[in-house]
Backbone as CSV, one residue per row, in Angstrom:
resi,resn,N_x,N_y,N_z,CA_x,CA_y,CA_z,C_x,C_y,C_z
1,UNK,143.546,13.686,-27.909,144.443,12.917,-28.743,145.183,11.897,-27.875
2,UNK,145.761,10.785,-28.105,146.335,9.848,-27.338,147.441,9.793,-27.208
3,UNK,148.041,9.278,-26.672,149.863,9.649,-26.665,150.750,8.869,-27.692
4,UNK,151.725,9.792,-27.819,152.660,9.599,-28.876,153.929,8.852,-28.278
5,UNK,154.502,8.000,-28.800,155.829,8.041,-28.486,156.999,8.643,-29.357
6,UNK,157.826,9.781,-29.084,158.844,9.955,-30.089,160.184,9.357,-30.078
7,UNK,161.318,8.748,-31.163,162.189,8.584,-30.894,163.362,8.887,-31.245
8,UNK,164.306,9.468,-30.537,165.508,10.159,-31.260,166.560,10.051,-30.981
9,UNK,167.704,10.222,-31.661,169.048,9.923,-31.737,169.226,11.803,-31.604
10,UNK,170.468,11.317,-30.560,171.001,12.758,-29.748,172.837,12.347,-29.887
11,UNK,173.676,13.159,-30.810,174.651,13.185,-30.980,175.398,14.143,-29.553
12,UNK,176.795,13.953,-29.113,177.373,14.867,-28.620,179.040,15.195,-29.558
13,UNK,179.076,16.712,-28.936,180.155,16.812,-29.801,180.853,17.728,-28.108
14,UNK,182.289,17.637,-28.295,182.811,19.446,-27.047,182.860,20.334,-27.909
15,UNK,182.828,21.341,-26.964,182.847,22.637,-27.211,184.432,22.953,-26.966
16,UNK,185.340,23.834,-27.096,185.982,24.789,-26.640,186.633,24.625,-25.565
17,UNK,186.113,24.526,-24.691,186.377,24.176,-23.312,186.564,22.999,-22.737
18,UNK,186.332,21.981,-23.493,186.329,20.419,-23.330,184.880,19.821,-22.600
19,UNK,184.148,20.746,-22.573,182.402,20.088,-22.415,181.613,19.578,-23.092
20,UNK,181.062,18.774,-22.880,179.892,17.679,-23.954,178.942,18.373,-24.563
21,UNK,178.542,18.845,-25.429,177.303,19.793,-25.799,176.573,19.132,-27.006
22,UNK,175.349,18.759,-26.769,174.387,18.051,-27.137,174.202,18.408,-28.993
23,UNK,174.471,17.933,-30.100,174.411,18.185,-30.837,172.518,17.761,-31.676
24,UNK,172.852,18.078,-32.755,171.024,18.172,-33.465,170.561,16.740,-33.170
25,UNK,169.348,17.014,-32.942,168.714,15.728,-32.186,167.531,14.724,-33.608
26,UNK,167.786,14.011,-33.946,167.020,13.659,-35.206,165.898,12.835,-34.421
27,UNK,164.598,12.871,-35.299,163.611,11.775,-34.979,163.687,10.856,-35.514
28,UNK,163.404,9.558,-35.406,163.853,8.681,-35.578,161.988,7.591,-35.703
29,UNK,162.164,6.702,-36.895,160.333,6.089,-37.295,160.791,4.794,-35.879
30,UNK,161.382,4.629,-34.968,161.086,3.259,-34.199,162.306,3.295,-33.112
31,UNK,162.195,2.909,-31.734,163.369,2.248,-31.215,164.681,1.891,-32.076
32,UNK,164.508,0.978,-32.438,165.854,0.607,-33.575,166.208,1.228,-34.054
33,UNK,165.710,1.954,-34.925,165.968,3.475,-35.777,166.764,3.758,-35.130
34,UNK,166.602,4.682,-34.222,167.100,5.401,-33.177,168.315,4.843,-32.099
35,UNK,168.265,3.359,-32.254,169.398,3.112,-31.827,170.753,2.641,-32.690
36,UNK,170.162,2.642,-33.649,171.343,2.502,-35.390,171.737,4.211,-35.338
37,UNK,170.884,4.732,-35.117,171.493,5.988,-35.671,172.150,6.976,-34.649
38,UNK,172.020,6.376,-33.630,172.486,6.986,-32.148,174.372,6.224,-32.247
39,UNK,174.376,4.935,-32.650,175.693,4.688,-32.626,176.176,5.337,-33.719
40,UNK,175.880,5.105,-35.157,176.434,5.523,-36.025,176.847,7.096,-35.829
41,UNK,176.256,8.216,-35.388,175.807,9.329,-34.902,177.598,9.418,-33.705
42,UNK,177.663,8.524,-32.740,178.610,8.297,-31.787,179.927,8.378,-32.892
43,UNK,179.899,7.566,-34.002,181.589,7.317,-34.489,181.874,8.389,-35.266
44,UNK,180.512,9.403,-35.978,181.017,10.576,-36.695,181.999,11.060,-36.207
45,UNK,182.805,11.941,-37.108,183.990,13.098,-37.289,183.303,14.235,-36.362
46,UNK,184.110,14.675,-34.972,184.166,15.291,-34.034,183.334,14.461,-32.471
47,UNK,182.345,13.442,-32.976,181.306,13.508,-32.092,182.153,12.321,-30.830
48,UNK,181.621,12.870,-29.673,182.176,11.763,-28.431,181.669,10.954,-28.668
49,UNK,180.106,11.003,-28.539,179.062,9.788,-27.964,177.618,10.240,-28.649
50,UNK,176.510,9.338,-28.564,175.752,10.065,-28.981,174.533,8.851,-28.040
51,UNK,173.336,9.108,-28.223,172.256,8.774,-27.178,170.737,8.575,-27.896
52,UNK,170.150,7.688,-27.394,169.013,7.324,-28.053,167.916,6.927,-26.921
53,UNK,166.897,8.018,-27.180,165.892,7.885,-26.107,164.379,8.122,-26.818
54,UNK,163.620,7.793,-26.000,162.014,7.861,-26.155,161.358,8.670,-25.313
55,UNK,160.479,9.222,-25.728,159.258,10.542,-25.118,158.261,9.976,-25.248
56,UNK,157.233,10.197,-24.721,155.785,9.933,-24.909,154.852,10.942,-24.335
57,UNK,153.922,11.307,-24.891,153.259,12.361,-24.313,152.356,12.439,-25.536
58,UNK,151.272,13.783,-25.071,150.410,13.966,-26.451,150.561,15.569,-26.266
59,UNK,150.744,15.186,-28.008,151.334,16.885,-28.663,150.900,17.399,-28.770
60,UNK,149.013,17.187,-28.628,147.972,18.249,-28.806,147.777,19.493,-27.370
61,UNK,148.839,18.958,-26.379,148.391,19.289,-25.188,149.791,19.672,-24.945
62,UNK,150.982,19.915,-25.146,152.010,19.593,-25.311,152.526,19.331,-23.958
63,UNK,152.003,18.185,-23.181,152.865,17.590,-21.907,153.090,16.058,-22.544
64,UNK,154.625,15.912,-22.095,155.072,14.678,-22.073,155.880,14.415,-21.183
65,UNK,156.323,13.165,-21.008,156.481,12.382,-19.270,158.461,12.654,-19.955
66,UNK,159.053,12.226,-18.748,160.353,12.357,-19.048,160.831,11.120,-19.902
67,UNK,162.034,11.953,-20.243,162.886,11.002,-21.879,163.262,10.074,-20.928
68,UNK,162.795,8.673,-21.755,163.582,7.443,-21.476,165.161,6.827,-22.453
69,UNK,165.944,6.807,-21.667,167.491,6.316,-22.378,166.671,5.109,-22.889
70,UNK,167.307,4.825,-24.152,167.126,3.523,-24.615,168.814,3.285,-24.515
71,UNK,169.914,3.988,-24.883,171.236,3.600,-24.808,171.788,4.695,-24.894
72,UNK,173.289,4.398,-24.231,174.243,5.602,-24.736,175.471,4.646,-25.090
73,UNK,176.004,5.383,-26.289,177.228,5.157,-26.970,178.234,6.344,-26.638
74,UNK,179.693,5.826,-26.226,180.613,6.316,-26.228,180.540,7.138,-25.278
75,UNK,181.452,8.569,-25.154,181.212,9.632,-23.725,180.102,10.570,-24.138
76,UNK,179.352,10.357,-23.078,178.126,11.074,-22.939,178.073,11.628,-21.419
77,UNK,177.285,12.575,-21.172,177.388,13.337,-19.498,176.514,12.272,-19.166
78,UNK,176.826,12.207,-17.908,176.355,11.330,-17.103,174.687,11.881,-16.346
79,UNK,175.087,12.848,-16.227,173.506,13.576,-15.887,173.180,14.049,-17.472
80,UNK,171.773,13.853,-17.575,171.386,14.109,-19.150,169.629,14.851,-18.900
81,UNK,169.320,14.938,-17.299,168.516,15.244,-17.557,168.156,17.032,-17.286
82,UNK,169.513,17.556,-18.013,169.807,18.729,-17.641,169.591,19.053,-19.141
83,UNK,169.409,18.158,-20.166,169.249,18.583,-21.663,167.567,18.820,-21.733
């Protein structure tokens, strides 16, 4: 199968403790998508910041290369590739 690209909008919200914790991650049909819905996603009720990146890989095999940031809105951790 050939490779896919996926794209998704990644909300953050804190926890408790005042840490960033990655909230539900939506897929998203395009880049743009995903970067409309990554800000909008950022100004919700509780959320810091939220993040919009791309995967590519093929799902039949399930390896894919690491998430590319397309953007981050608002406070987001600075290391992200711990998600």
């Amino acid at each position: 199968m050939a490779d896919v690209t996926y794209y998704v909008a990644l909300p953050f919200v804190q926890d408790d403790d005042g840490t960033p914790v990655a909230g539900n991650a939506e897929e998203c049909q395009s880049s743009a998508v995903a970067l409309r819905r990554a800000e909008t996603m950022s100004r919700m009720p509780g959320s810091i910041g939220a993040v919009a990146f791309s995967r590519t890989g093929d799902p039949a095999i399930g390896e894919f290369g690491d998430a590319k940031l397309l953007r981050a809105f608002g406070k987001v951790p600075e290391d992200l590739g711990t998600l």
